[in-house]
FIVEXSE-364508 format. One record per residue: residue number from 1; x, y negated, z of N, C-alpha, C, O in turn. Coordinates in steps of 0.1 Angstrom, whole numbers, plus 5000, padded with zeros to 4 digits. Atoms other than C-alpha are relative to their C-alpha. Last residue first. Layout:
N
  resi    nX    nY    nZ   caX   caY   caZ    cX    cY    cZ    oX    oY    oZ
   NUM     X     Y     Z     X     Y     Z     X     Y     Z     X     Y     Z
...
***
This chain:
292
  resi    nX    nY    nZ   caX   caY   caZ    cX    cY    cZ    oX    oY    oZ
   292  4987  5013  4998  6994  6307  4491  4997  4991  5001  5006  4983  5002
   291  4986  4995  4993  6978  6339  4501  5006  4987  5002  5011  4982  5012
   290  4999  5005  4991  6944  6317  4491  5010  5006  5009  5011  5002  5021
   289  4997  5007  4996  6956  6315  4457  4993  5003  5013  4984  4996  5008
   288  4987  5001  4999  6962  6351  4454  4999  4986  5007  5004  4986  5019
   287  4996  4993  4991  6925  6363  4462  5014  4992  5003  5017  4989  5014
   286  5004  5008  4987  6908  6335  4443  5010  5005  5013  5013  4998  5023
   285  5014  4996  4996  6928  6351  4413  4997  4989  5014  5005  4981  5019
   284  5006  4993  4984  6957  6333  4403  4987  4999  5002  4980  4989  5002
   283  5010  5000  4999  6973  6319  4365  4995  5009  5012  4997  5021  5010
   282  5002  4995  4986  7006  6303  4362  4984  5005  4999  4977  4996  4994
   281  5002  4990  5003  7023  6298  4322  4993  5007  5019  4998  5017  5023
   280  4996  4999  4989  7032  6263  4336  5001  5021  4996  5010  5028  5002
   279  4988  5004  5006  7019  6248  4304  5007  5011  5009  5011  5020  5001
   278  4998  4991  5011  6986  6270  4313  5014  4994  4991  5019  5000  4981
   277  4990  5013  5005  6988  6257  4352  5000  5006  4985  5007  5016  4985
   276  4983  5003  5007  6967  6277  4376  4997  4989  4992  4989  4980  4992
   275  4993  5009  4998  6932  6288  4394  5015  5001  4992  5021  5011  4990
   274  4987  4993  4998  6909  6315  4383  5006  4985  5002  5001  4976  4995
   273  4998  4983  4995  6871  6314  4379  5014  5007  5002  5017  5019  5004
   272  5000  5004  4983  6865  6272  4375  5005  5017  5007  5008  5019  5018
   271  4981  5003  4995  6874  6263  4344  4999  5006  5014  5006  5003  5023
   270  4996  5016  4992  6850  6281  4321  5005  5000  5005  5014  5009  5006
   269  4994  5008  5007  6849  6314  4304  5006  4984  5000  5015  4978  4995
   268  4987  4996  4996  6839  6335  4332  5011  4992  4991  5023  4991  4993
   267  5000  5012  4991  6805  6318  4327  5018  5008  5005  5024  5005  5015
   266  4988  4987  4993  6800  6336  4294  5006  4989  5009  5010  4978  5004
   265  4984  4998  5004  6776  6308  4286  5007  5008  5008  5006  5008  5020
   264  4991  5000  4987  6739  6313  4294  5018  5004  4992  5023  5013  4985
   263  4991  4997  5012  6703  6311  4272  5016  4995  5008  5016  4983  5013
   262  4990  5015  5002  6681  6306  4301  5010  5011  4991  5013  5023  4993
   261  4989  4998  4989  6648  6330  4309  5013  4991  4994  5008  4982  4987
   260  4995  4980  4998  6611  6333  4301  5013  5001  5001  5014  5009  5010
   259  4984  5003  4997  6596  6297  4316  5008  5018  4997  5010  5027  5005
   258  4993  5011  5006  6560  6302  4306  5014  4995  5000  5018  4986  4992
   257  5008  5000  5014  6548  6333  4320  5007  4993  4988  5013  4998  4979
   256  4992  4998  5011  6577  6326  4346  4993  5007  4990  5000  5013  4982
   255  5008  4994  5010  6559  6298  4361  5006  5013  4991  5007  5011  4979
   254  4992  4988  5001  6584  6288  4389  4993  5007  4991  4996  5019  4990
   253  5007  4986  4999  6563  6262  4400  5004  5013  5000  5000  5022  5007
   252  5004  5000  4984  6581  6232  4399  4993  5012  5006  4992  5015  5018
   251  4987  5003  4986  6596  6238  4370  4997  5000  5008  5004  5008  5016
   250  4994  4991  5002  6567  6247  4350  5015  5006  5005  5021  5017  5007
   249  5011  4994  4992  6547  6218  4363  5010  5012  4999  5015  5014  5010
   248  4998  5001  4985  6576  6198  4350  4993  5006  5007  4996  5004  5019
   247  4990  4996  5001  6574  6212  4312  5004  4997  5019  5011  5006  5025
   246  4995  4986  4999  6540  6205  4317  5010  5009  5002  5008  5019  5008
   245  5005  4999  4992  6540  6170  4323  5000  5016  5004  5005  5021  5014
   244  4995  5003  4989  6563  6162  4298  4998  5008  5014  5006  5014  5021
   243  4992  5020  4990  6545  6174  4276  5004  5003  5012  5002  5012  5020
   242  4986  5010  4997  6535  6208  4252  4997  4990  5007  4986  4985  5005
   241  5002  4998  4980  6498  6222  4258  5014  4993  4999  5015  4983  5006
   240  5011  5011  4996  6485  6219  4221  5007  4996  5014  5003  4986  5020
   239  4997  5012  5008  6517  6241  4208  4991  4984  5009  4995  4974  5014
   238  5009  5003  5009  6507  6267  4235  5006  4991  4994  5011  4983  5003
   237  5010  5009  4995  6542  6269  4257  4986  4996  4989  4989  4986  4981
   236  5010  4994  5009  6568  6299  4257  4984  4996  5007  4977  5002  5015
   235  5013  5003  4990  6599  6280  4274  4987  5011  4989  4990  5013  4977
   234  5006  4992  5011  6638  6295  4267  4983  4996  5004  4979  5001  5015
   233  5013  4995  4992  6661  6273  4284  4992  5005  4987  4992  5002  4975
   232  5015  5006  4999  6696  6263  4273  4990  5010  5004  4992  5021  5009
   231  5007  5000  4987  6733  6266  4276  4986  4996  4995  4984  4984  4991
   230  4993  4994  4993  6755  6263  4243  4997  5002  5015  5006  5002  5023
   229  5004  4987  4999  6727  6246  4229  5007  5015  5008  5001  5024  5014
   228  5013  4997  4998  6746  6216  4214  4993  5014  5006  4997  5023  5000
   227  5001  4992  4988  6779  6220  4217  4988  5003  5007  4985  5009  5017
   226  4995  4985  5003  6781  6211  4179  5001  5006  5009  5003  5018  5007
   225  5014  4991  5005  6763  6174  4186  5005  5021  4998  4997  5030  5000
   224  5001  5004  5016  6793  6165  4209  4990  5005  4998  4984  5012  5006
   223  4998  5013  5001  6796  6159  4248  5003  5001  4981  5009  4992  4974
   222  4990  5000  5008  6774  6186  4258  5006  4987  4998  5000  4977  5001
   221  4993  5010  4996  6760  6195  4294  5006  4996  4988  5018  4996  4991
   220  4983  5000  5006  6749  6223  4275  5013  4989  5005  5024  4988  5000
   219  5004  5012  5013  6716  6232  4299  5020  5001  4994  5031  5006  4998
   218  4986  5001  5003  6708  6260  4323  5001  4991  4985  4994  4991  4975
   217  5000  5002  5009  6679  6262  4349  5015  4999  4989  5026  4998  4994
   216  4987  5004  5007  6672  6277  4376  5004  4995  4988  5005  5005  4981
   215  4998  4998  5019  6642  6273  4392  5014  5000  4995  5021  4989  4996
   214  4990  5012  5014  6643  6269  4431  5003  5008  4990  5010  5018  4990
   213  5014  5013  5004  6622  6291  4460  5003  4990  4985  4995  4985  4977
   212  5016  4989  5005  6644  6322  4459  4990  4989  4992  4985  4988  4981
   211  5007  5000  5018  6675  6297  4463  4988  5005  5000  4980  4997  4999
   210  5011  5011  5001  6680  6300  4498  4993  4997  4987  4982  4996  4984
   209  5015  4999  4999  6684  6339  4490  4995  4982  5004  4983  4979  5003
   208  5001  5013  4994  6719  6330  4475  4981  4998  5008  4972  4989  5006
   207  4996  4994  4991  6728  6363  4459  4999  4991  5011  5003  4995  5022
   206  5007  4991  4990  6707  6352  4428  5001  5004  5015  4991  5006  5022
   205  5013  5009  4995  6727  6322  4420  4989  5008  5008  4983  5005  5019
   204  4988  5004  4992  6756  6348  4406  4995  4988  5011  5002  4985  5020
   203  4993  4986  4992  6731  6365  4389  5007  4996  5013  5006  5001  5024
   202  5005  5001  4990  6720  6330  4372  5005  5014  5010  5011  5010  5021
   201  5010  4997  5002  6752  6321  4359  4986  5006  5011  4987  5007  5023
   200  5006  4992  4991  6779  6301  4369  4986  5006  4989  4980  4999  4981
   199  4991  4988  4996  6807  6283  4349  4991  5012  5012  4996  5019  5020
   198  4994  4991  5009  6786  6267  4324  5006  5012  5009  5006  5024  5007
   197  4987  5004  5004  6763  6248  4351  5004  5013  4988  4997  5023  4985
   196  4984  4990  4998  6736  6264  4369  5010  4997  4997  5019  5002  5004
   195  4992  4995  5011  6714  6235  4370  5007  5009  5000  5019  5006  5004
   194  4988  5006  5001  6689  6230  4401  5010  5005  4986  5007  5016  4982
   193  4989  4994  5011  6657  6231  4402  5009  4998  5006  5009  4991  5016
   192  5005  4992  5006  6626  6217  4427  5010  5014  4991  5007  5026  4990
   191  4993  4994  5008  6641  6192  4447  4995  5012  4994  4998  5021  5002
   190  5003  5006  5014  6614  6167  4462  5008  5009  4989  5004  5009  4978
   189  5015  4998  5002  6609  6185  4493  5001  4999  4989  4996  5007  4982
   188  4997  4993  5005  6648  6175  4498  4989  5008  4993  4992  5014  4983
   187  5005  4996  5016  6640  6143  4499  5000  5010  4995  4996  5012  4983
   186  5019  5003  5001  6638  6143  4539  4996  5003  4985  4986  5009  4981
   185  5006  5007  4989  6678  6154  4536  4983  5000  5001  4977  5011  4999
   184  5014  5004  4999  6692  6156  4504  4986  4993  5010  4977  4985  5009
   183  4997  5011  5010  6725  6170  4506  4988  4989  4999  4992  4978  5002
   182  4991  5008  4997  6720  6190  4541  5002  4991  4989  5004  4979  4994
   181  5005  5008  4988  6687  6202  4531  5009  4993  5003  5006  4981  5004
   180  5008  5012  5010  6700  6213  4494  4996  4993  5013  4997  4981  5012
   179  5018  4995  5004  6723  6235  4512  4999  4986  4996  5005  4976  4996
   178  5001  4986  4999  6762  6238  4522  4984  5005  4998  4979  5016  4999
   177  5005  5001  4988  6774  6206  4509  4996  5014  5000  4998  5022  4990
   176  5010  4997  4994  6797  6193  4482  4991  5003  5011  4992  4993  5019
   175  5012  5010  4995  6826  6174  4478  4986  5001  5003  4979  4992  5008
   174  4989  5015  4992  6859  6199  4477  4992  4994  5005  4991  4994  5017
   173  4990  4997  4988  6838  6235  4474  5009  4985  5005  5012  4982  5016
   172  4986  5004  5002  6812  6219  4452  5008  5004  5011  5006  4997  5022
   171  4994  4992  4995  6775  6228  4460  5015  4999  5000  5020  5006  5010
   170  5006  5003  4984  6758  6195  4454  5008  5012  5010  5010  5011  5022
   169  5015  4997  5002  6781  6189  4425  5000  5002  5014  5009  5001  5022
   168  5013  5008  5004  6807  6165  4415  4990  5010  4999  4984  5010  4988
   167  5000  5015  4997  6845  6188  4420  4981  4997  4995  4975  5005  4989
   166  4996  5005  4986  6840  6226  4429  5003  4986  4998  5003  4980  5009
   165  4986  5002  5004  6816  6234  4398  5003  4991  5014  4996  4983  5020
   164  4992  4991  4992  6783  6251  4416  5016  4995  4995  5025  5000  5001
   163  5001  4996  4988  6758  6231  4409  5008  5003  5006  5009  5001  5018
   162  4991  4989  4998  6761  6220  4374  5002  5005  5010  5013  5011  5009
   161  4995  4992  5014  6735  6193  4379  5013  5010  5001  5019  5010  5011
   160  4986  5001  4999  6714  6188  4410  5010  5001  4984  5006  5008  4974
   159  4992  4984  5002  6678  6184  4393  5014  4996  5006  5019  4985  5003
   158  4987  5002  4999  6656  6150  4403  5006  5015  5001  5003  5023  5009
   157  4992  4991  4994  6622  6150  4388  5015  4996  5000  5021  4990  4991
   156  4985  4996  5003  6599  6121  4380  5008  5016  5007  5003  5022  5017
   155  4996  4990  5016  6562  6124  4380  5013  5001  4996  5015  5008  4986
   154  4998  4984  4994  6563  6108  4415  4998  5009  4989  5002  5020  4991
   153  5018  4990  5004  6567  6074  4394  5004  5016  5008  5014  5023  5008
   152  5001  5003  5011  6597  6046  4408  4985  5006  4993  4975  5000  4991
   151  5004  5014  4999  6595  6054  4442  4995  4997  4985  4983  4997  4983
   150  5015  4989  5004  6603  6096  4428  4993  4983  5007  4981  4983  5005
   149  5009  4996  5013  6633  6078  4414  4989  5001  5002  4981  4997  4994
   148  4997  5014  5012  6649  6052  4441  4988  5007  4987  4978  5002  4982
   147  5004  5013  4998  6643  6077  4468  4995  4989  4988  4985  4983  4986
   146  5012  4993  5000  6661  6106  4453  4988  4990  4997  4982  4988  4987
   145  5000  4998  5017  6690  6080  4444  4983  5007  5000  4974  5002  4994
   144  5005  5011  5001  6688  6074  4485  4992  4999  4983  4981  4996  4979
   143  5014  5005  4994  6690  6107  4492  4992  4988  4995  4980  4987  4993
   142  5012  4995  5008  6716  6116  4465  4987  5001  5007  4976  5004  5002
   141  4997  4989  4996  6739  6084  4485  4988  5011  4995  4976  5007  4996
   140  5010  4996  4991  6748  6056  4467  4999  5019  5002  5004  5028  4997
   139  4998  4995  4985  6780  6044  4457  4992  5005  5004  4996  5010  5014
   138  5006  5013  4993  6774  6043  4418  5006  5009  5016  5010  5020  5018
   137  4995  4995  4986  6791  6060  4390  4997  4994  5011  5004  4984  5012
   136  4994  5015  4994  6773  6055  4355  5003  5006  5011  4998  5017  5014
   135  5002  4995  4988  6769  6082  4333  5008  4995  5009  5020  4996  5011
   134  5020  4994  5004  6764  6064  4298  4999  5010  5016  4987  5013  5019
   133  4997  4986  5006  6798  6044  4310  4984  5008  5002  4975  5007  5010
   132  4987  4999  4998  6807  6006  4322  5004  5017  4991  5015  5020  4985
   131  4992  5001  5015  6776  5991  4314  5012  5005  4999  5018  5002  4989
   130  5006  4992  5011  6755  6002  4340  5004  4999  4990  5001  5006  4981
   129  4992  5002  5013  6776  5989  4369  4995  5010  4990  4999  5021  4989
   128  4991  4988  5009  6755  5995  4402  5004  4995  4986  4996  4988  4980
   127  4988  5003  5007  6748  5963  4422  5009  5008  4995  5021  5007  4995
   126  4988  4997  4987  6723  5974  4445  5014  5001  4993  5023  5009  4997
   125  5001  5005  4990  6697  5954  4429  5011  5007  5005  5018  5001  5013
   124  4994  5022  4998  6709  5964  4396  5003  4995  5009  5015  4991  5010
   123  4984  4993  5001  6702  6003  4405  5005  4988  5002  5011  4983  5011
   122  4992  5000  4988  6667  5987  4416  5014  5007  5003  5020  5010  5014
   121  5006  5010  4992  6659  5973  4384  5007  5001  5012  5016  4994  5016
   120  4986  5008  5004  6674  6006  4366  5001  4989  5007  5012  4988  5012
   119  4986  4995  4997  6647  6025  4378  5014  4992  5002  5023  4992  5011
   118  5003  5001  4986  6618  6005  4374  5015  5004  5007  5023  4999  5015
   117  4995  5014  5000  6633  6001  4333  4994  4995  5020  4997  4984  5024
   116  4984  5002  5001  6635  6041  4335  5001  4984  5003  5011  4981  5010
   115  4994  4998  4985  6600  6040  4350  5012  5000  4997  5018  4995  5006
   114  5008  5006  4989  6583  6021  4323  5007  5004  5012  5009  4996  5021
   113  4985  5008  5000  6603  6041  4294  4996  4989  5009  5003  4980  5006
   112  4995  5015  5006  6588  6070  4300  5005  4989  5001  5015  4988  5007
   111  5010  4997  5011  6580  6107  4315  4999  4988  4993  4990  4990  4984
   110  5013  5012  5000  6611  6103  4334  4990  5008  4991  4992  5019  4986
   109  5008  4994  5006  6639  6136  4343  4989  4987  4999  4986  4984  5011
   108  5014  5008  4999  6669  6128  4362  4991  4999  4989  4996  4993  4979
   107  5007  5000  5015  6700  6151  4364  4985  4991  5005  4979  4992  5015
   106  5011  4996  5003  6723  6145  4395  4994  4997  4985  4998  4988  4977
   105  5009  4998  5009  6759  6148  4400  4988  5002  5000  4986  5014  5000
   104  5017  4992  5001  6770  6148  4434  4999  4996  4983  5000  4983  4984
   103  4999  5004  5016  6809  6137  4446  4985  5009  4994  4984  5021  4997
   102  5009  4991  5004  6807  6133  4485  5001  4998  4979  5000  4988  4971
   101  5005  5006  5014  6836  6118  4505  4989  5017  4990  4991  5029  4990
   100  4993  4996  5014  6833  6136  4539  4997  4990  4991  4986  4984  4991
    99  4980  4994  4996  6826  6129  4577  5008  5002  4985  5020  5003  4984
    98  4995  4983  4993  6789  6137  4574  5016  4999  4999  5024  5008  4999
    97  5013  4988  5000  6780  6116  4539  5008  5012  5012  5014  5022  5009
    96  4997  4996  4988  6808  6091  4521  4983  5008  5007  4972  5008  5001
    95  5004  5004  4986  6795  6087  4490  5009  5005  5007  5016  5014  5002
    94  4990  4999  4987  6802  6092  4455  4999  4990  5005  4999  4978  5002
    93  5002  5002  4985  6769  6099  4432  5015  5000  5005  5020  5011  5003
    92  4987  4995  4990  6775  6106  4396  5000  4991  5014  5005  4980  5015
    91  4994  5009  4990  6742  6101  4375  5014  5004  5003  5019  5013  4995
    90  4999  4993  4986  6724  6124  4344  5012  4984  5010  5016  4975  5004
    89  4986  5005  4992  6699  6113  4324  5009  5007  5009  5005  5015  5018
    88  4992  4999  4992  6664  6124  4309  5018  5001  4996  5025  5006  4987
    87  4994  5012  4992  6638  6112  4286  5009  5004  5016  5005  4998  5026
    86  5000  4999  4988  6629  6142  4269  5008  4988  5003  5019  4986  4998
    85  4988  5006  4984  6633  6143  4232  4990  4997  5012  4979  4993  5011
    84  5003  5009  4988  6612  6164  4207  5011  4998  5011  5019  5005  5017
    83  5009  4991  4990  6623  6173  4174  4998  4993  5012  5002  4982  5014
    82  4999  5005  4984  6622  6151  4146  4997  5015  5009  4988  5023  5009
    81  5015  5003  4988  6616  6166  4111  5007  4997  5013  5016  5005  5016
    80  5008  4984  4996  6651  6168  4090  4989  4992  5012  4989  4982  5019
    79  4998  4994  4985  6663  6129  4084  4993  5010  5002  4982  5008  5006
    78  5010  5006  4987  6662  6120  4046  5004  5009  5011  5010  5019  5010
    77  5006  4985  4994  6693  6117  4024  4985  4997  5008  4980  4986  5011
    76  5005  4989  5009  6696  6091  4000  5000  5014  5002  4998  5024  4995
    75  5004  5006  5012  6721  6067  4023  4995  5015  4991  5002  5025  4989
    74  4987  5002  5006  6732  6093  4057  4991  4994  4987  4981  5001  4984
    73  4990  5001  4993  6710  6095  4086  5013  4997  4988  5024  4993  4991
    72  4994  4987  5002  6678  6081  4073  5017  5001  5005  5024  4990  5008
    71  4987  4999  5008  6666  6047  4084  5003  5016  4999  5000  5022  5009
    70  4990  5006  5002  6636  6044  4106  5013  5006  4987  5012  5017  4983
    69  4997  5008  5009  6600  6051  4094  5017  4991  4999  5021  4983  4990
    68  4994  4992  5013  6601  6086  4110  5004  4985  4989  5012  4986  4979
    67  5013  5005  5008  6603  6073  4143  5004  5004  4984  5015  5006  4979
    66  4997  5012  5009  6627  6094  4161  4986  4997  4992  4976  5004  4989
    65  4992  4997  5014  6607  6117  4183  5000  4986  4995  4992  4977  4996
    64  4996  5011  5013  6594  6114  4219  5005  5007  4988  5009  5019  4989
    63  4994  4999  5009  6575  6132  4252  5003  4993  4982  4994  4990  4975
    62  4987  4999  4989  6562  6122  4281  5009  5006  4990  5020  5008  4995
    61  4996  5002  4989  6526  6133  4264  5012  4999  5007  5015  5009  5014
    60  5000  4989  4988  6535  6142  4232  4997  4991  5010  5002  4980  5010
    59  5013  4994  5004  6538  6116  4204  4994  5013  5007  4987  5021  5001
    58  5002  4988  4988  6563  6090  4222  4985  5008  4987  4975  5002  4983
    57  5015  5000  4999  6580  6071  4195  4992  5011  5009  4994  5023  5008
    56  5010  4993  4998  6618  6069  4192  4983  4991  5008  4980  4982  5015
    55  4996  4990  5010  6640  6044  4175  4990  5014  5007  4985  5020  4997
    54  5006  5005  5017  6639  6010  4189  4995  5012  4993  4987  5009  4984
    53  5014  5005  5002  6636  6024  4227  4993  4990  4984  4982  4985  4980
    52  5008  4994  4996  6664  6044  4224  4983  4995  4997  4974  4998  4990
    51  4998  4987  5006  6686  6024  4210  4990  5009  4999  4985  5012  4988
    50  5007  5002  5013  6679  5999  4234  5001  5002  4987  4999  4992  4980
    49  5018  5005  5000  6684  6021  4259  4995  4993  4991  4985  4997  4985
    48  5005  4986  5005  6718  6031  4248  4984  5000  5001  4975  5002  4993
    47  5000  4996  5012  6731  5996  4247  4992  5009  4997  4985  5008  4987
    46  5010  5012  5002  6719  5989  4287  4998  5004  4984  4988  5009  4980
    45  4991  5009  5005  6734  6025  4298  4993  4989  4989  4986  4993  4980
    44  4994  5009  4989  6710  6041  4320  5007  4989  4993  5005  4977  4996
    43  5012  5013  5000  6694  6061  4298  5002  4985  5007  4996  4974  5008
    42  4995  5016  4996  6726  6082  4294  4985  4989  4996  4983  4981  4988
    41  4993  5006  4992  6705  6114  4273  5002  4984  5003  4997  4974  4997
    40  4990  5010  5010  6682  6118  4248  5008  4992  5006  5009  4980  5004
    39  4996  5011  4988  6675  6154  4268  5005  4991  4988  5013  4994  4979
    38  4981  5003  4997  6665  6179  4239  5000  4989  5007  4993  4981  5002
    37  5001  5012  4990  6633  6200  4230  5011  4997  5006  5019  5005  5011
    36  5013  5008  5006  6627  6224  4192  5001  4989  5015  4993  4980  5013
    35  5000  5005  4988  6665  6235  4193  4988  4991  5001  4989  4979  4998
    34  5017  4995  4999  6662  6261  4165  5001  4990  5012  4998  4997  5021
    33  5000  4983  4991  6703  6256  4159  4986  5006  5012  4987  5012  5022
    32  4994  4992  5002  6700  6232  4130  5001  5014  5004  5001  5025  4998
    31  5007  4993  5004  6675  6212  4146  5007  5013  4991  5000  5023  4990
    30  5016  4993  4994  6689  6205  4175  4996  5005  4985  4996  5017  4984
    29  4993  4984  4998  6725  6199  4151  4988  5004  5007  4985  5015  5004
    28  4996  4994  5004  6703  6172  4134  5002  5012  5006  4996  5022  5004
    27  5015  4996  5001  6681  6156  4161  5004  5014  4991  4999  5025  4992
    26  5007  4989  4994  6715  6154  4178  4988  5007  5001  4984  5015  5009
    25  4993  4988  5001  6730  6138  4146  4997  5010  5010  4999  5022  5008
    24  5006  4996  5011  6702  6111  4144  5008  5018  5001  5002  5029  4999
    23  5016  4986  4999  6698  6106  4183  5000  5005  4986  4991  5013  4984
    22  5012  5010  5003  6735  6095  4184  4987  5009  4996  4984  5020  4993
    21  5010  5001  4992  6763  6113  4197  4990  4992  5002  4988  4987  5012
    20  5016  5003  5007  6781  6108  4165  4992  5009  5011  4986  5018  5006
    19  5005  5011  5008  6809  6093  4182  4988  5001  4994  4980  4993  4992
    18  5004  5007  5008  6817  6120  4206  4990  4989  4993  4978  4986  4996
    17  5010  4996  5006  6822  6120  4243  5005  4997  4987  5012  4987  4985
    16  4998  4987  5008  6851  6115  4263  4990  5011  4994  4990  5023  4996
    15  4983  4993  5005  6839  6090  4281  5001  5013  4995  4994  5023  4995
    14  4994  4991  4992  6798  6084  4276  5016  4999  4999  5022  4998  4987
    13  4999  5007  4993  6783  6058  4251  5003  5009  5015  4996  5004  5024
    12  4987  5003  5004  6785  6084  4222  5004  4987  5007  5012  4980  5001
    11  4999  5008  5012  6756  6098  4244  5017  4996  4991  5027  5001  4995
    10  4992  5016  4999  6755  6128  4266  4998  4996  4990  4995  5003  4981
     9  4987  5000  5008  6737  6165  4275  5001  4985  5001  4995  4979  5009
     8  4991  5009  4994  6713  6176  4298  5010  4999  4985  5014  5007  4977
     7  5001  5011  4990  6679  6190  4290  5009  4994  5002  5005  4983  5006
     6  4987  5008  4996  6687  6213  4261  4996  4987  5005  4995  4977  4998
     5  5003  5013  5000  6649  6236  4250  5017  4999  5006  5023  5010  5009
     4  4987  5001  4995  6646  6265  4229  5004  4986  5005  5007  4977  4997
     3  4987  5016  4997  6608  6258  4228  5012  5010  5002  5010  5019  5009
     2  4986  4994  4989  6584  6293  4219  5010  4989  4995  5015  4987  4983
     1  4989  5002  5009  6549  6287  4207  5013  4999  5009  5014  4999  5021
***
């Protein structure tokens, strides 16, 4: 059976996110636009979790759907069939790291709600602010974060996210690094994927032979239900065989039986392929600004 799946996206407990970023309306627009597996994002944030944990039911291995006996989404409607949620998050790392401040984004992947509440324990302990925003900003370093997860259950995965945008990823021309070994370190073993982001596609990932070994993957980062999908993965997985566990074997492996290829935003479209000012009417190739 063939998943269009959306691993990253946000809650209505995010900045500049919308309001009906709630699991009813992203079960909605998922189901709308064939989206049979969807990240139920910001796990982190205390409200959002228990949210979370009132309202979905794991019936998959490592995987959930709203409970059907809760509430419908609007009085004397009923809620379209559940599709399956994934229990993954994304972070914001800034560190110091080698002489530089480091801005990292990672994606974090659970199979339940036992290691997220492991997880969070020792975010506490090191006196990260979980209430503050559904993608919390902590000092630590994406070594340590690494650490923290696959400690927690080695069934977790850690993905960089949008990789290649020059502020908050591992590749980032301002805060980045020049390999997953330099960002990562000893954990790097542990890195399997990485996100392409909107503004890259894979092609443009290809030319990078460290890559060979790493999955690419592409999600909507979204901050409303309507941007839903606008980046996603294509999986082609026996119905019986769906979970968690799977969906990470298939990552880690490079399976591309089962992994057949990423649904991808005209990446020329995003912010990052030309430099300027649009009040300013200024717009420069890579070429110009580096004349000036």
């Amino acid at each position: 059976m063939r998943y269009i799946s959306d691993l990253h996206l946000h809650s209505k407990y995010s900045r500049a996110c919308s309001r009906d970023l709630d699991l009813e309306h992203i079960n909605q627009w998922a189901k709308w636009k064939g989206i049979g597996l969807v990240a139920c994002a910001d796990w982190t944030h205390p409200a959002w979790l228990k949210e979370l944990k009132a309202k979905l039911v794991e019936v998959r291995p490592g995987l959930y759907q709203i409970n059907p006996s809760f509430p419908p989404l609007e009085k004397g409607r009923n809620n379209p069939d559940s599709v399956f949620f994934m229990l993954n998050t994304e972070i914001s790392c800034i560190y110091s790291q080698g002489g530089k401040c480091r801005r990292i984004h990672l994606c974090i992947f659970v199979p339940d709600f036992t290691t997220i509440d492991k997880i969070i324990a020792e975010l506490e302990k090191r006196k990260v602010n979980l209430k503050a925003d559904g993608r919390p900003i902590m000092g630590l370093s994406a070594i340590e974060v690494t650490k923290i997860v696959m400690q927690a259950n080695p069934n977790s995965m850690v993905i960089p996210a949008h990789a290649w945008t020059p502020w908050f990823s591992v590749f980032g021309s301002y805060s980045g690094f020049d390999s997953l070994e330099e960002c990562f370190g000893s954990e790097a073993k542990n890195i399997f994927a990485i996100e392409t982001g909107l503004s890259s596609d894979p092609p443009m990932n290809w030319r990078l032979s460290a890559l060979d070994k790493i999955t690419l993957i592409s999600n909507s980062d979204s901050h409303s239900p309507a941007n839903l999908g606008r980046e996603a993965n294509v999986f082609e997985i026996p119905e019986g065989e769906l979970s968690y566990d799977e969906i990470c074997r298939i990552l880690k492996t490079k399976d591309q039986k089962r992994f057949l290829y990423t649904i991808e935003f005209f990446p020329e479209e995003g912010k990052y392929h030309a430099d300027g000012h649009a009040k300013c009417k200024v717009s420069l190739t890579p070429e110009q600004s580096k004349k000036k």
